[in-house]
DSSP file (Angstrom, degrees, kcal/mol; ACC not computed):
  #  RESIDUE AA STRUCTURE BP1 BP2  ACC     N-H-->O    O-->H-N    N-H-->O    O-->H-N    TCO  KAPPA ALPHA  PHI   PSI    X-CA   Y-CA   Z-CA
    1    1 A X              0   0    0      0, 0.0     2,-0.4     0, 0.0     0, 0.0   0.000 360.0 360.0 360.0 131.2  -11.9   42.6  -19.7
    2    2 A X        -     0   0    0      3,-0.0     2,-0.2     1,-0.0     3,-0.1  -0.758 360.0-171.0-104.2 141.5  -10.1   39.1  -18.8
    3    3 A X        -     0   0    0     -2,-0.4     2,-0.1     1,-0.1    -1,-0.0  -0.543  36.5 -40.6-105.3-178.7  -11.9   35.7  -18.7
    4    4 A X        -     0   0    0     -2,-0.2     2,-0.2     1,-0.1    -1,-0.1  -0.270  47.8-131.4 -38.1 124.5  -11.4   32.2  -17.7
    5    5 A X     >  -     0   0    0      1,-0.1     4,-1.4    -2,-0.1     5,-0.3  -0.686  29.6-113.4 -99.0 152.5   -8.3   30.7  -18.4
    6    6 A X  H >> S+     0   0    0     -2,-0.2     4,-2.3     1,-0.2     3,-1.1   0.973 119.0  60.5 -66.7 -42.1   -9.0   27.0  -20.2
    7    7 A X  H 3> S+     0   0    0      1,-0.3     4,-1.6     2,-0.2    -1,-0.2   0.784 106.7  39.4   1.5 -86.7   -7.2   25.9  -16.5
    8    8 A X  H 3> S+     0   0    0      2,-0.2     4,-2.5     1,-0.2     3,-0.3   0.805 112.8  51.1 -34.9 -61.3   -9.5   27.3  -14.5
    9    9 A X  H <X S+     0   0    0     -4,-1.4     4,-4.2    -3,-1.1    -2,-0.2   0.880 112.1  49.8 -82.8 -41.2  -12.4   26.3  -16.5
   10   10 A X  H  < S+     0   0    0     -4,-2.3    -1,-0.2    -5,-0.3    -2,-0.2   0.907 115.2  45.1 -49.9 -55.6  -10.9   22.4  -16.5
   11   11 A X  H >X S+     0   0    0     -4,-1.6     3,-2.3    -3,-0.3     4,-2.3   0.947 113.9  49.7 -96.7 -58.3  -10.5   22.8  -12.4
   12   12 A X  H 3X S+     0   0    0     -4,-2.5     4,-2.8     1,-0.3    -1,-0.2   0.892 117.1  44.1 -23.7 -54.8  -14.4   24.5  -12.2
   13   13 A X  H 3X S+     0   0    0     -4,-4.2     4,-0.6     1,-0.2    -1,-0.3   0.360 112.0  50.2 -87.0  11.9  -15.6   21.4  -14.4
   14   14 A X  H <> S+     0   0    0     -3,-2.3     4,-3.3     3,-0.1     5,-0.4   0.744 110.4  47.9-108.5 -47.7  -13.8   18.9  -12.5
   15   15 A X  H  X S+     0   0    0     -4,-2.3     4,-2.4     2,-0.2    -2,-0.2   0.945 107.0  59.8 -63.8 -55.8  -15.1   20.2   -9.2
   16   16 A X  H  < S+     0   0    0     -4,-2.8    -1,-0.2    -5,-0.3    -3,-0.2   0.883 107.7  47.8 -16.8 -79.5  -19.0   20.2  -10.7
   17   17 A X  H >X S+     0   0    0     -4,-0.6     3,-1.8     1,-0.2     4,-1.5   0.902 103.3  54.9 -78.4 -38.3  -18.8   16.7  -11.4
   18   18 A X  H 3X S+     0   0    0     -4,-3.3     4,-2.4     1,-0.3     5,-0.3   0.976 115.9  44.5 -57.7 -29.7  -17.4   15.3   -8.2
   19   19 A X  H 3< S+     0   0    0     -4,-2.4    -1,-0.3    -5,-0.4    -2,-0.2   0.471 109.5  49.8 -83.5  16.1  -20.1   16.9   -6.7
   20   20 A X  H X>>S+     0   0    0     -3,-1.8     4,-3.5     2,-0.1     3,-1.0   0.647 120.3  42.6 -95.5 -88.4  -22.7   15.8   -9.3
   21   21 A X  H 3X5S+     0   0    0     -4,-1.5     4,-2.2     1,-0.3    -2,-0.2   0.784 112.8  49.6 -35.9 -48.2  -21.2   12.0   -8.7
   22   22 A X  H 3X5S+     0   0    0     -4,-2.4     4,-2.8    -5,-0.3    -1,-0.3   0.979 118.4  40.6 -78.9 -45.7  -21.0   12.4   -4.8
   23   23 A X  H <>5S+     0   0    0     -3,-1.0     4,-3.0    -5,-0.3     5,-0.3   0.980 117.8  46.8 -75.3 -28.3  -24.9   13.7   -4.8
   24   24 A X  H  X5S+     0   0    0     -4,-3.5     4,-1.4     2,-0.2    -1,-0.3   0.919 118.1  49.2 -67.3 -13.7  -26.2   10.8   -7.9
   25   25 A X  H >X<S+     0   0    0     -4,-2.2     3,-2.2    -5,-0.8     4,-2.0   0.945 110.3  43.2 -75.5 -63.3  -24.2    8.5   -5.5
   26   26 A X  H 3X S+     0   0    0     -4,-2.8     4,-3.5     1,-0.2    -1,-0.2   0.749 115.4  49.2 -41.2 -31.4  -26.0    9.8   -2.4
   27   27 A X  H 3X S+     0   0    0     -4,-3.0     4,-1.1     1,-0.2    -1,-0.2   0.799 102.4  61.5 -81.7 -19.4  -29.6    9.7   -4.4
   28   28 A X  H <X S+     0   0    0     -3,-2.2     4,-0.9    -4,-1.4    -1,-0.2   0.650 108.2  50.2 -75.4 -32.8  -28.7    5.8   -5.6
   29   29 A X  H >X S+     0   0    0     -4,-2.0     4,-3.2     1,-0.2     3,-0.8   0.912 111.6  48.2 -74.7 -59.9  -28.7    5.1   -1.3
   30   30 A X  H 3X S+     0   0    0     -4,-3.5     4,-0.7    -5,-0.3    -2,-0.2   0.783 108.6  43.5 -71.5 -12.1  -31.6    6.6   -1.1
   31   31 A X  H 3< S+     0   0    0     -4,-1.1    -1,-0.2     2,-0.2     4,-0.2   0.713 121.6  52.4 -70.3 -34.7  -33.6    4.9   -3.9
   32   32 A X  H <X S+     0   0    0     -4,-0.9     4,-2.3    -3,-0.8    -2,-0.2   0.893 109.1  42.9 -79.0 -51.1  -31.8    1.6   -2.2
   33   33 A X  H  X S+     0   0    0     -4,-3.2     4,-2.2     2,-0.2    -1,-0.2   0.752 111.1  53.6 -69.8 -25.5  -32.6    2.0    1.0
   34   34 A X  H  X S+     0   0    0     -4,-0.7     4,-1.1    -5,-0.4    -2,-0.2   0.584 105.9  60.7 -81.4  -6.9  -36.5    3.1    0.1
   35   35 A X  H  > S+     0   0    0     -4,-0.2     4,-2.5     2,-0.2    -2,-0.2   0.878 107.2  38.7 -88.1 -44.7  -36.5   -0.1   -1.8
   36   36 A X  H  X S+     0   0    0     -4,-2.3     4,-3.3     2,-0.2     5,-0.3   0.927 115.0  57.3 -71.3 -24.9  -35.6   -2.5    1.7
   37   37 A X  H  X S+     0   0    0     -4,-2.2     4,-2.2     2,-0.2    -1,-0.2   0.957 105.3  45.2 -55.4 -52.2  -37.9   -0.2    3.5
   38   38 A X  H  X S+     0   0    0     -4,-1.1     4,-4.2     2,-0.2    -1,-0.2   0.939 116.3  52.1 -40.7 -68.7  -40.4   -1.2    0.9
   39   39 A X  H  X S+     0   0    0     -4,-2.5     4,-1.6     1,-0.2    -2,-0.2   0.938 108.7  45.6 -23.6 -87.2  -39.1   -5.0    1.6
   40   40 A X  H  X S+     0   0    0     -4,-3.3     4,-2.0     2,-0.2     5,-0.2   0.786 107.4  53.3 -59.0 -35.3  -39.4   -5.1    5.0
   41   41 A X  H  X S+     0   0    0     -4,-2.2     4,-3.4    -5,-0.3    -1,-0.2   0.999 108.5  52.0 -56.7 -57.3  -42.9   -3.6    5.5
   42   42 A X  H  X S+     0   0    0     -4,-4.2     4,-2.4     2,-0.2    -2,-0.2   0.915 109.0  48.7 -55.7 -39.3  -44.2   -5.9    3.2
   43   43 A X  H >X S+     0   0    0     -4,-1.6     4,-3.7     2,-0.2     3,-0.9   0.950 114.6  52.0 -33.2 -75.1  -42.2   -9.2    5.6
   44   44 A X  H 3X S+     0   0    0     -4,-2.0     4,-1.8     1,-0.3     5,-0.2   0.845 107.6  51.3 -59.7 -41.5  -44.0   -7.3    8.4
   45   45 A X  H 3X S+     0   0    0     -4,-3.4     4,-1.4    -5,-0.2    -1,-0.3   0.929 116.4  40.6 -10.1 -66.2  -47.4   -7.5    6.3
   46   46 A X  H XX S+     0   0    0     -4,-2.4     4,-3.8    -3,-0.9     3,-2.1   0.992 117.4  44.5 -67.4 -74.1  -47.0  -10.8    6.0
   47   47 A X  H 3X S+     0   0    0     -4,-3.7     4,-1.0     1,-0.3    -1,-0.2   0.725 115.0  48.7 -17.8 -65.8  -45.7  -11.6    9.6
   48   48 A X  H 3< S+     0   0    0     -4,-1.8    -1,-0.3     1,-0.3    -2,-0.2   0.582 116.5  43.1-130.3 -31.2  -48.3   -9.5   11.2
   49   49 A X  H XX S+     0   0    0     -3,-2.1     3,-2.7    -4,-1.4     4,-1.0   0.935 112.2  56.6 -86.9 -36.5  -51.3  -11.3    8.9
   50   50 A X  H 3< S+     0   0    0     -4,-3.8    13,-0.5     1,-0.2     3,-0.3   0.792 111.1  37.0 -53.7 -36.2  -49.8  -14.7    9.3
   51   51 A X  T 3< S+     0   0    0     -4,-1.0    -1,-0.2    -5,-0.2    -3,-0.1   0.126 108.7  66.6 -79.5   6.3  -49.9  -14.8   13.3
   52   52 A X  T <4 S+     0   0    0     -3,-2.7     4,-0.4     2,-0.2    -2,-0.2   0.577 109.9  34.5-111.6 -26.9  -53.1  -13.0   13.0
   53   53 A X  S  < S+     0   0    0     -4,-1.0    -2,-0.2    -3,-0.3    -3,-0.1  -0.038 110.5  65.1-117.8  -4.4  -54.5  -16.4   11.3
   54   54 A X  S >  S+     0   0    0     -5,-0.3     3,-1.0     8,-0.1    -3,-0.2   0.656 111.6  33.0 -91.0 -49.3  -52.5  -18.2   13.5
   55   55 A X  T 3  S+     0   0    0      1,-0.2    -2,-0.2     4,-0.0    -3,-0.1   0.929 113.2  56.6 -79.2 -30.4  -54.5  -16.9   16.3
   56   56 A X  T 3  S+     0   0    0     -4,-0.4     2,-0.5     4,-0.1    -1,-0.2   0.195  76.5 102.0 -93.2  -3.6  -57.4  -16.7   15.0
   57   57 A X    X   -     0   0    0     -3,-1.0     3,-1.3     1,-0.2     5,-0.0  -0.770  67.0-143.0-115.8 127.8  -57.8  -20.3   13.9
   58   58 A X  T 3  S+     0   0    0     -2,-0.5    -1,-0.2     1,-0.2    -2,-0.0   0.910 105.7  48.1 -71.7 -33.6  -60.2  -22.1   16.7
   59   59 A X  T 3  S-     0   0    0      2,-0.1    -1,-0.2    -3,-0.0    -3,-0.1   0.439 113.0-125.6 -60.8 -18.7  -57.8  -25.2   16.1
   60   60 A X    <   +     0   0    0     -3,-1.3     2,-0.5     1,-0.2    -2,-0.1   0.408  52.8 158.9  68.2   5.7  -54.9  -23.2   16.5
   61   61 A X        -     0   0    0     13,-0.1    13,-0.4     1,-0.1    -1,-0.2  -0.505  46.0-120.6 -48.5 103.2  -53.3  -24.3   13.1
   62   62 A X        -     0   0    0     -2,-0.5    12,-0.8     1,-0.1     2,-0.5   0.048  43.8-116.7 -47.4 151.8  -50.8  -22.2   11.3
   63   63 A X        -     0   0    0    -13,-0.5    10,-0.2    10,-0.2    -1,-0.1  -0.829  26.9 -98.2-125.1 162.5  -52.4  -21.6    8.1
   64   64 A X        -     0   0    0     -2,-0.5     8,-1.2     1,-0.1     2,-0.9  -0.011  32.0-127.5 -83.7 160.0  -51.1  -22.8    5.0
   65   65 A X        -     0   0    0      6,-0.2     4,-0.4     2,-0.0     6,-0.2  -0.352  14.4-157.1 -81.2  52.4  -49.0  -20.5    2.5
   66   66 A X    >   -     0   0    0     -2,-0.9     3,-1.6     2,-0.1    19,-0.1   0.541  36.0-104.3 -17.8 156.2  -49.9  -20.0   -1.3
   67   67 A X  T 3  S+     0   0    0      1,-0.2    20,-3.0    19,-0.1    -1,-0.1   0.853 121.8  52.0 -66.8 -30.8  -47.0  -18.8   -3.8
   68   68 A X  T 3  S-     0   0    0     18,-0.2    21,-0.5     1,-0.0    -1,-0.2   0.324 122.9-104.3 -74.3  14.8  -48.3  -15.5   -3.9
   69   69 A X  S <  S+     0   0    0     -3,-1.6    19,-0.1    -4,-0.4    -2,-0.1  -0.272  75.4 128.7  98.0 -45.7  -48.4  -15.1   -0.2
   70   70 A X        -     0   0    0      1,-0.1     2,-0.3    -5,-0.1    -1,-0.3   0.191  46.3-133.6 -62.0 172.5  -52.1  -15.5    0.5
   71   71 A X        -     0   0    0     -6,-0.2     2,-0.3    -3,-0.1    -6,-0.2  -0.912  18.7-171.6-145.9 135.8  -53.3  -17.7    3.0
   72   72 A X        -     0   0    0     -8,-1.2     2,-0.3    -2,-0.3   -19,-0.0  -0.771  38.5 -90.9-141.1-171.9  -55.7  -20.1    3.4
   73   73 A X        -     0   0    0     -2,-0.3     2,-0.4   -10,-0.2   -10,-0.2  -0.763  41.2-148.3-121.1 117.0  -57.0  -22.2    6.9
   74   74 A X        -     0   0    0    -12,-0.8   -13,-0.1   -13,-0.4    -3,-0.0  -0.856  14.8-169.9 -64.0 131.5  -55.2  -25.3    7.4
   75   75 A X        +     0   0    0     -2,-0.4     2,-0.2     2,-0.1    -1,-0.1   0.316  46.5  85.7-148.4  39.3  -56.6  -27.9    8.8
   76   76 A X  S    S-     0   0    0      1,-0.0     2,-0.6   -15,-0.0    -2,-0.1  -0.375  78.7-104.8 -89.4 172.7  -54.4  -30.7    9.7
   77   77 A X        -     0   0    0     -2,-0.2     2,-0.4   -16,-0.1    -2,-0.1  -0.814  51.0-174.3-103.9 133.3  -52.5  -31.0   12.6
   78   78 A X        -     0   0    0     -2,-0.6     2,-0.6     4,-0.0     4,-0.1  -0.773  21.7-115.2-126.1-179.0  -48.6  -30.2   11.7
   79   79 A X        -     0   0    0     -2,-0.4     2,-0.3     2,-0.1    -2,-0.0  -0.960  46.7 -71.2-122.2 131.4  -45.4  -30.2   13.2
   80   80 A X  S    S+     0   0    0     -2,-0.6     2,-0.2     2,-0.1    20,-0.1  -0.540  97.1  38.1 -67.0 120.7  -43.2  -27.4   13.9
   81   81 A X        -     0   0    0     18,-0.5    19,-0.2    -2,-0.3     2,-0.2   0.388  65.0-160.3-122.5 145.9  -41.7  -25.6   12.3
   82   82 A X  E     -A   99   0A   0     17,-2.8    17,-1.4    -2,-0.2     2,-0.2  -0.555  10.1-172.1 -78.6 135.9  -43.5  -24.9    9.3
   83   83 A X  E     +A   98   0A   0     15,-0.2     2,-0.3    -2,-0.2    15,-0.3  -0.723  13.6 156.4-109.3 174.7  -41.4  -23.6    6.5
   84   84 A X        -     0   0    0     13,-1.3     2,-0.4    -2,-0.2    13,-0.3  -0.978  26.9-144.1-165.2-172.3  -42.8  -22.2    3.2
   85   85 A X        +     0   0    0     -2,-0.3     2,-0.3   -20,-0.2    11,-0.2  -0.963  29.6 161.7-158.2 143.7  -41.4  -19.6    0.4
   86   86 A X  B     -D   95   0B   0      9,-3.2     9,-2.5    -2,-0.4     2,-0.5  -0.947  28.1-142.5-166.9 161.2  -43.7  -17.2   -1.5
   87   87 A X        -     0   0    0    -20,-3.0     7,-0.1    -2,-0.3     6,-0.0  -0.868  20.4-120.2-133.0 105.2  -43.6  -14.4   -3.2
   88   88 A X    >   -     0   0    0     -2,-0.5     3,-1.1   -19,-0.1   -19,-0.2  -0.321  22.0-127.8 -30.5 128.9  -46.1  -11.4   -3.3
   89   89 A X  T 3  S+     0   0    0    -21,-0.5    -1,-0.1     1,-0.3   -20,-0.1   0.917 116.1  44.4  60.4 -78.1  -48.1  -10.4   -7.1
   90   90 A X  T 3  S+     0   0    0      1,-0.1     2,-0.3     2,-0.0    -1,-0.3   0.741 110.2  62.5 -65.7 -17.5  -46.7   -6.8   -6.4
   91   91 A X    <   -     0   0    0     -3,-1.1    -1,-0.1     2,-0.1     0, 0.0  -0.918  57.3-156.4-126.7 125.7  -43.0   -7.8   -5.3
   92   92 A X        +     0   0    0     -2,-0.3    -1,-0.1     2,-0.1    -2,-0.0   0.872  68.4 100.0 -91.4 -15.6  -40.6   -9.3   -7.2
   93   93 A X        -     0   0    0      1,-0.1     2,-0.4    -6,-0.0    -2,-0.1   0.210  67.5-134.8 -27.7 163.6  -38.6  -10.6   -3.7
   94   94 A X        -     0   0    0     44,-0.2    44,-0.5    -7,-0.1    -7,-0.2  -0.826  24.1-147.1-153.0 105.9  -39.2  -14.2   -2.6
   95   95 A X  B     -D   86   0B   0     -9,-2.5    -9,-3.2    -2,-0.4     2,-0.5  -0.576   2.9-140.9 -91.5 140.7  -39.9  -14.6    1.1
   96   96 A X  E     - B   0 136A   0     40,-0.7    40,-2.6    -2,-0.2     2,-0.2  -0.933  11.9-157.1 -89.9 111.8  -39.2  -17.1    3.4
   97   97 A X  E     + B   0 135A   0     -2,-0.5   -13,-1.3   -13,-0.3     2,-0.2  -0.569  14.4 173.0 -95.3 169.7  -41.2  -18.1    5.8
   98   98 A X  E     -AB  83 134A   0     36,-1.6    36,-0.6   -15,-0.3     2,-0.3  -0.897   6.7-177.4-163.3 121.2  -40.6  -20.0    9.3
   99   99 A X  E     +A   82   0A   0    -17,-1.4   -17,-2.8    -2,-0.2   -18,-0.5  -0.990  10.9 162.4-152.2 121.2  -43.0  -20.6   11.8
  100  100 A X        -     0   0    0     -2,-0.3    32,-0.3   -19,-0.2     2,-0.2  -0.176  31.6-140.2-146.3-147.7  -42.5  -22.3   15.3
  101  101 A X        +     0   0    0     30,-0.2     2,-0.6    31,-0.1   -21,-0.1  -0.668  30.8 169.1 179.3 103.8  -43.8  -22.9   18.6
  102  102 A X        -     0   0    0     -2,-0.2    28,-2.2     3,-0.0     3,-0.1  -0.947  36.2 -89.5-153.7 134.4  -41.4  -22.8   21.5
  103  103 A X  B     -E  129   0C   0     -2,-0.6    26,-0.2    26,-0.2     2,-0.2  -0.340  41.1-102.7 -53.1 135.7  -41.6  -22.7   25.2
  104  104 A X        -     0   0    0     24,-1.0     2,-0.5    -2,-0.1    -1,-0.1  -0.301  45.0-175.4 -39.9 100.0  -41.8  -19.5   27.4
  105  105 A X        +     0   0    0     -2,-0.2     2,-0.1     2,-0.1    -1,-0.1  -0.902  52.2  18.5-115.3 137.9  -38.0  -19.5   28.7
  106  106 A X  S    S-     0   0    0     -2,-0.5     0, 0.0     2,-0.0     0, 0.0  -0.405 107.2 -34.0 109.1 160.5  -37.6  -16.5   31.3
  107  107 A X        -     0   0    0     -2,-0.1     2,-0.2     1,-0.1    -2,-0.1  -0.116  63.3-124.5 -43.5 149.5  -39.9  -14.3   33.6
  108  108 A X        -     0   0    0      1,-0.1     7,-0.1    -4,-0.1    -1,-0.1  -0.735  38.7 -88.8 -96.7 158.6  -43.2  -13.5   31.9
  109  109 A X        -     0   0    0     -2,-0.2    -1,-0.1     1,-0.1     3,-0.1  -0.302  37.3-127.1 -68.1 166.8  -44.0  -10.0   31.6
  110  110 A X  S    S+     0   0    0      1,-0.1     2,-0.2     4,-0.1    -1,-0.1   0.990  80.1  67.0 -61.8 -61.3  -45.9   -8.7   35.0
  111  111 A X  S    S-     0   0    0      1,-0.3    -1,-0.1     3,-0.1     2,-0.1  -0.631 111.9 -12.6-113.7 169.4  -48.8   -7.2   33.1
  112  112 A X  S    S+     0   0    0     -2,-0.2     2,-0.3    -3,-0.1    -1,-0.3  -0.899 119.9  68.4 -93.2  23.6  -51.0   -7.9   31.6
  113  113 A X        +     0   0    0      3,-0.1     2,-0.3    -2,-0.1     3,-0.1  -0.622  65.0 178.5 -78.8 128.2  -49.8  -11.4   31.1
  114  114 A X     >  -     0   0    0      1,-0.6     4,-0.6    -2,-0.3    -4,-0.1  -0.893  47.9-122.0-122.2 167.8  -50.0  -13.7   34.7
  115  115 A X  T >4 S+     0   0    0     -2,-0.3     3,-2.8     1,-0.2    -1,-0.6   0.703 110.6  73.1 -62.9 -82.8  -49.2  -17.0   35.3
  116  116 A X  G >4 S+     0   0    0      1,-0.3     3,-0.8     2,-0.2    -1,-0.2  -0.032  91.0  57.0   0.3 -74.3  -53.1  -17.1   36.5
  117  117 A X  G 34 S+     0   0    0      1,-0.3    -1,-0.3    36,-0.0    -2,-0.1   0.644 108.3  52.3 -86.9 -17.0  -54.2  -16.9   32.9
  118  118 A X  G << S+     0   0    0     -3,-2.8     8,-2.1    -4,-0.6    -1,-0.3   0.185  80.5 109.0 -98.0  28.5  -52.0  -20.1   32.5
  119  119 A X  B <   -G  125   0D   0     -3,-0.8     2,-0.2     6,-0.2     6,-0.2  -0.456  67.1-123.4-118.3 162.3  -53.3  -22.3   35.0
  120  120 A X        -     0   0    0      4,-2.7     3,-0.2    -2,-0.2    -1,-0.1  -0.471  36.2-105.8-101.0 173.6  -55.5  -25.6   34.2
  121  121 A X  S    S+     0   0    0     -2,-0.2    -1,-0.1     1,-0.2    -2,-0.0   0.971 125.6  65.8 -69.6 -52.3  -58.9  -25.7   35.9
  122  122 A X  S    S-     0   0    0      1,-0.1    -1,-0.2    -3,-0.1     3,-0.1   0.692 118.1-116.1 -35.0 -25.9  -56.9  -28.6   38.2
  123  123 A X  S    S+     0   0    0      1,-0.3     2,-0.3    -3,-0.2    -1,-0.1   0.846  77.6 133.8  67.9  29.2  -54.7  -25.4   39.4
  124  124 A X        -     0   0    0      1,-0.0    -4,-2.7     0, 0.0    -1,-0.3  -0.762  62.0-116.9 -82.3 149.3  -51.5  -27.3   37.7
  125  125 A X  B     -G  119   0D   0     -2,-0.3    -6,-0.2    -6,-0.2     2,-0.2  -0.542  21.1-130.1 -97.1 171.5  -49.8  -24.3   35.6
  126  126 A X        -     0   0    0     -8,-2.1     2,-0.7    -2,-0.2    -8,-0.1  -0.673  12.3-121.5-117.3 161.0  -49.6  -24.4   32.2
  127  127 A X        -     0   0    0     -2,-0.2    27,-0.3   -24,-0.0     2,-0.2  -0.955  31.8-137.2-105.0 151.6  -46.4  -23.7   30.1
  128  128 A X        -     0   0    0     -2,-0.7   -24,-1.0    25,-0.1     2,-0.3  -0.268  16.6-137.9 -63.1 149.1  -47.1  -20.8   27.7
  129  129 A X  B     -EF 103 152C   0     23,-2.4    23,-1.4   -26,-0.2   -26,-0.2  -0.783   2.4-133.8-114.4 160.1  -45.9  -21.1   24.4
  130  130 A X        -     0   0    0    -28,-2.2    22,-0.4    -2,-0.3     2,-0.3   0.382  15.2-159.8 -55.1-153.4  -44.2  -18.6   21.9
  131  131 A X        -     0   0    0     20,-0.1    19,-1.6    17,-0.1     2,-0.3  -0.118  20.0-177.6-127.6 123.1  -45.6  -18.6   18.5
  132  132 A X  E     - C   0 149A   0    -32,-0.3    17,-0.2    -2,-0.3   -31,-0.1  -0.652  16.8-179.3-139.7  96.8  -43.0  -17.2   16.4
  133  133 A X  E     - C   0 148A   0     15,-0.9    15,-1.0    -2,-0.3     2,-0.3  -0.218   5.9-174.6 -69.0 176.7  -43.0  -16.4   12.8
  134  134 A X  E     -BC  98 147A   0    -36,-0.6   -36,-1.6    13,-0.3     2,-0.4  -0.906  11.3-154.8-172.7 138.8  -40.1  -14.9   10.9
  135  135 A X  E     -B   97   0A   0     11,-1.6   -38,-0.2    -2,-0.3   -88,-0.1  -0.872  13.8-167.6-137.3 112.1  -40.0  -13.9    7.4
  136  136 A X  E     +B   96   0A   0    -40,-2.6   -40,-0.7    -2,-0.4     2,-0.4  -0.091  10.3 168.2 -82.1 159.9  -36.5  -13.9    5.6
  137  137 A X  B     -H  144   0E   0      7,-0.5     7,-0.7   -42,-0.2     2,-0.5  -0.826  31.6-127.7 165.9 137.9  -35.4  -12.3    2.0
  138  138 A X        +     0   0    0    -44,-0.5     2,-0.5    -2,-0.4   -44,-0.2  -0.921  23.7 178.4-108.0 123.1  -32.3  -11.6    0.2
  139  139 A X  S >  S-     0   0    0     -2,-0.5     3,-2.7     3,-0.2    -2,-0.0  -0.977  81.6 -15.4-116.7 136.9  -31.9   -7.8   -1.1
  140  140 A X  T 3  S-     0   0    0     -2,-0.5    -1,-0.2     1,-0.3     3,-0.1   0.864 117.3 -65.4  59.8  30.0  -28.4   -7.7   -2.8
  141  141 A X  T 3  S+     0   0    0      1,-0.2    -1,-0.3    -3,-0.0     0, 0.0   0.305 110.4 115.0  86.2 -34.3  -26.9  -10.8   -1.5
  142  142 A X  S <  S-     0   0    0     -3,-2.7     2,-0.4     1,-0.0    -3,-0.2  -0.332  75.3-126.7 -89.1 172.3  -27.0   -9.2    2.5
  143  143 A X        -     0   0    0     -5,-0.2     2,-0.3    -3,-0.1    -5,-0.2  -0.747  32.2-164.4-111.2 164.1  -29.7  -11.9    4.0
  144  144 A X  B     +H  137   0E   0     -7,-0.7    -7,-0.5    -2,-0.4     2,-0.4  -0.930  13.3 165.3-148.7 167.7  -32.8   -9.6    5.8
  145  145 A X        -     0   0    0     -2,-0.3     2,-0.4    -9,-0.2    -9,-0.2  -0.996  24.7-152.7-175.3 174.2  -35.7  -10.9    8.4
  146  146 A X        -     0   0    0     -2,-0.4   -11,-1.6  -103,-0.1     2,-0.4  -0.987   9.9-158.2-160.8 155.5  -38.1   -9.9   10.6
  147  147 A X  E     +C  134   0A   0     -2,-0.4     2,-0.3   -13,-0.2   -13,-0.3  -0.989   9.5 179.3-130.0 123.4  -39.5  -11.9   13.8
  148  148 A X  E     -C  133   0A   0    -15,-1.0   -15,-0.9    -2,-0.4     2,-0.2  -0.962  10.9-167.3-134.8 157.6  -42.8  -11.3   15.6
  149  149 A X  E     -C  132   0A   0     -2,-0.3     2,-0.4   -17,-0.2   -17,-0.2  -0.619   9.8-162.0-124.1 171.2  -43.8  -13.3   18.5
  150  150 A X        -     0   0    0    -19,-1.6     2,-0.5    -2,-0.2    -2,-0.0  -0.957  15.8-136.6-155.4 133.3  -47.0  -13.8   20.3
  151  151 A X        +     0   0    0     -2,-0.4     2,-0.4   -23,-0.0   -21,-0.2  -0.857  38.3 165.0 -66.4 111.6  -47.5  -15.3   24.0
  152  152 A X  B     -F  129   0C   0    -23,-1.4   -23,-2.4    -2,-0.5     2,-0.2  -0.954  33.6 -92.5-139.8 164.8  -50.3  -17.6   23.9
  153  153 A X        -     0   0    0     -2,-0.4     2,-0.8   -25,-0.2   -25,-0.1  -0.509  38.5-111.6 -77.1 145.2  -52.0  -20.7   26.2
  154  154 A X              0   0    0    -27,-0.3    -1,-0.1    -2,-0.2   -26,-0.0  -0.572 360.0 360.0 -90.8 108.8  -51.3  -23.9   25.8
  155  155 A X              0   0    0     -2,-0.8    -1,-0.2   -96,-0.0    -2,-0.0   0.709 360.0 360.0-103.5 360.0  -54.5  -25.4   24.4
């Protein structure tokens, strides 16, 4: 009975580890990538509570940002655009925020936004605003963001 020649055994064990390396490489992407995923949900967290307290504020006042993220009701009048930086308790990222207020350039959508809903009692129209947050982070050096906008009336 013949065996493995140490050759053979050399060319076996060489081929084993590039395919070892190629798959820890492939599993180091995915760890990487489940990590911005992680990243970005929270931005959209953030986004999505911040314009949520943006609307929600009978004054219409962005509200102001804590270092851990939280929010509390501003209730000065400010000028746009607001910046801030915070950073979440659970996350060691440090987000940037940006928060602005910009005219409706373009057709409005048909539904269910009309001009009618923008119109002054006088029947002068009103311009619509944007509200647009954006929340920014660096993972690895590459720069990351997320945008979410809201249409609203000009109060």
């Amino acid at each position: 009975m013949r065996g493995f020649t140490i050759i053979e055994a050399l060319i076996a064990m060489l081929i084993a580890m590039v395919a070892l390396l190629a798959i820890g490489s492939f599993f180091i992407t995915v760890l990487d990538q489940g990590q911005v995923a992680r990243e970005r949900l929270a931005a959209v967290h953030l986004a999505e509570s911040l314009l949520e307290d943006w609307q929600n504020d009978a004054q219409g006042h962005f509200p102001d940002i804590k270092p851990d993220c939280s929010t509390r009701a501003f209730k000065q009048t400010r000028s746009y655009p607001v910046r801030a930086s915070c950073s979440p308790t659970s996350s060691p990222v440090q987000y940037t925020i940006t928060a602005d207020v910009v005219p409706v350039k373009g057709p409005l959508p048909p539904a269910p936004l009309t001009v009618r809903d923008f119109r002054r009692p006088a029947g002068f129209v009103m311009q619509p605003l944007v509200k647009v947050v954006r929340v920014a982070w660096k993972h690895k050096q590459q720069s990351k963001d997320v945008f979410l906008m809201h249409v609203s009336q000009v109060k």
